[in-house]
C-alpha positions in Angstrom: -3.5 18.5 1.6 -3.7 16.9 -2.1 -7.3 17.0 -3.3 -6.3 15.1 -6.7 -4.0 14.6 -9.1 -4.2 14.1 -12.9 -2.0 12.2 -15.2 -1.5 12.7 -18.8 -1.5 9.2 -21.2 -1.9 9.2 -24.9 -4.7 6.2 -25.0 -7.1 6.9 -22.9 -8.7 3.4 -23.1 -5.8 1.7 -23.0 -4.4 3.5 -19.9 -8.3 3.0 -18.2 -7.6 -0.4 -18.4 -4.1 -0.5 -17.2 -5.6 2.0 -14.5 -8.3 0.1 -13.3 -6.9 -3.6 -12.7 -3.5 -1.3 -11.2 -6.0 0.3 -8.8 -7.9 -2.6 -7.4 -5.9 -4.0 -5.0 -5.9 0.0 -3.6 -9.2 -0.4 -3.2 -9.6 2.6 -6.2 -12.0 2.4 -8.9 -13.2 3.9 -11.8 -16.3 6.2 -10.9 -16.2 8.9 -14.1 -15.7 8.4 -17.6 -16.0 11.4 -19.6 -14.8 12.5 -23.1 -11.1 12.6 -22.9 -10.9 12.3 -18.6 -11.0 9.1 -16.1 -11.6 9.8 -12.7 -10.6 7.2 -10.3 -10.9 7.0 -6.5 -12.9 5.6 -3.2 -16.0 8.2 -3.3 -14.8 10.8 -4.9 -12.2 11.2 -8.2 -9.0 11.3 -7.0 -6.7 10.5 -9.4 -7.8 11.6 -13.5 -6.2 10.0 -16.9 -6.6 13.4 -19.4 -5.7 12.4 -23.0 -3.1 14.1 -24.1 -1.1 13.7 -27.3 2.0 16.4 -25.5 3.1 13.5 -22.9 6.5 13.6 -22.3 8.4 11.4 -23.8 12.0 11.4 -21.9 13.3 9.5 -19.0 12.3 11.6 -15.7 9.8 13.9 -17.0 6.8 12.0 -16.9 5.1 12.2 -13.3 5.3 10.0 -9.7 2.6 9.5 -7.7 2.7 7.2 -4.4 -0.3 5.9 -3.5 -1.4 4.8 0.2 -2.1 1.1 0.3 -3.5 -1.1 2.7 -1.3 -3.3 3.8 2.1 -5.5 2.6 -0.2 -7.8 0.4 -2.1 -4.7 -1.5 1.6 -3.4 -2.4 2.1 -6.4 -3.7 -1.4 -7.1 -5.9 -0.6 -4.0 -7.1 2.8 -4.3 -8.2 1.8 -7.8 -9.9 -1.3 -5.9 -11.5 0.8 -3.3 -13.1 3.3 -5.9 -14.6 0.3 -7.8 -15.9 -0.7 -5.2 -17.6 1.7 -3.9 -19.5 3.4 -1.6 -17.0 7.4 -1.9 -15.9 9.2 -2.9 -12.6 10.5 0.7 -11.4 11.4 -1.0 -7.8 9.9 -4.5 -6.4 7.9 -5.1 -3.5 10.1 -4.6 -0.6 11.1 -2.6 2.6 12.3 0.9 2.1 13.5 4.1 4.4 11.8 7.1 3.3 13.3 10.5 4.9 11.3 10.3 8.0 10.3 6.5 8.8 10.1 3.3 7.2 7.8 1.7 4.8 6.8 -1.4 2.4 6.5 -0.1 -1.3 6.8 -1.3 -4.8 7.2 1.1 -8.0 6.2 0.6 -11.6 5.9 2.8 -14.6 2.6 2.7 -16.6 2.8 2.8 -20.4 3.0 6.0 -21.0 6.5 6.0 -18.6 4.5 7.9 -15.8 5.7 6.5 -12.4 3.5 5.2 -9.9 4.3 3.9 -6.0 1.9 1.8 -3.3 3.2 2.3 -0.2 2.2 1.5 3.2 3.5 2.3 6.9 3.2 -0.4 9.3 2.6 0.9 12.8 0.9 3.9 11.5 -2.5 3.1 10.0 
């Protein structure tokens, strides 16, 4: 349903980085570097940094986006990524109930206070 997203960060570079070593374990890389825009993703940009100097700056306002992962142990690489990199716990590696099933997910916010999720679904591919 979702083609892409894009997320708004006030240093591009540094969030590339952040980005980048976040998105490994997902299996995501960086495929487009333009002026001001990142494009991540398998074949195809999926998720895009866009410099921005009018990211919010309050609690809640910045965006979430959960991202599908692999398995227990990319939830996991990518949680310890994050933190190595300068991004905050939001919610450790663990078992969760969503609304409709179960799942393993983790939950950090990057620099710039945007929140991201790796989840996956055992039993559900």
């Amino acid at each position: 349903m979702i083609d892409h997203v894009s997320v708004a960060v006030r240093n591009l570079a540094a969030a590339g980085a952040f980005y980048e070593a976040m998105l490994a374990p997902l299996k995501l890389a960086r495929l487009v570097v333009r002026e001001g825009t990142i494009g991540f993703g398998k074949s195809y940009p999926e998720l895009w940094l866009n410099r921005s100097e009018d990211v919010p700056r309050t609690p809640n306002a910045a965006c979430h986006i959960c991202l599908r992962a692999p398995d227990e142990a990319a939830v996991r690489a990518f949680h310890a990524a994050a933190l190595a990199h300068g991004g905050r716990d939001a919610g450790p590696p663990g078992p969760r109930q969503a609304a409709m099933t179960p799942y393993f997910g983790a939950f950090v916010l990057d620099p710039d206070g945007n929140k991201l999720e790796a989840a996956t679904f055992p039993g559900r591919g």
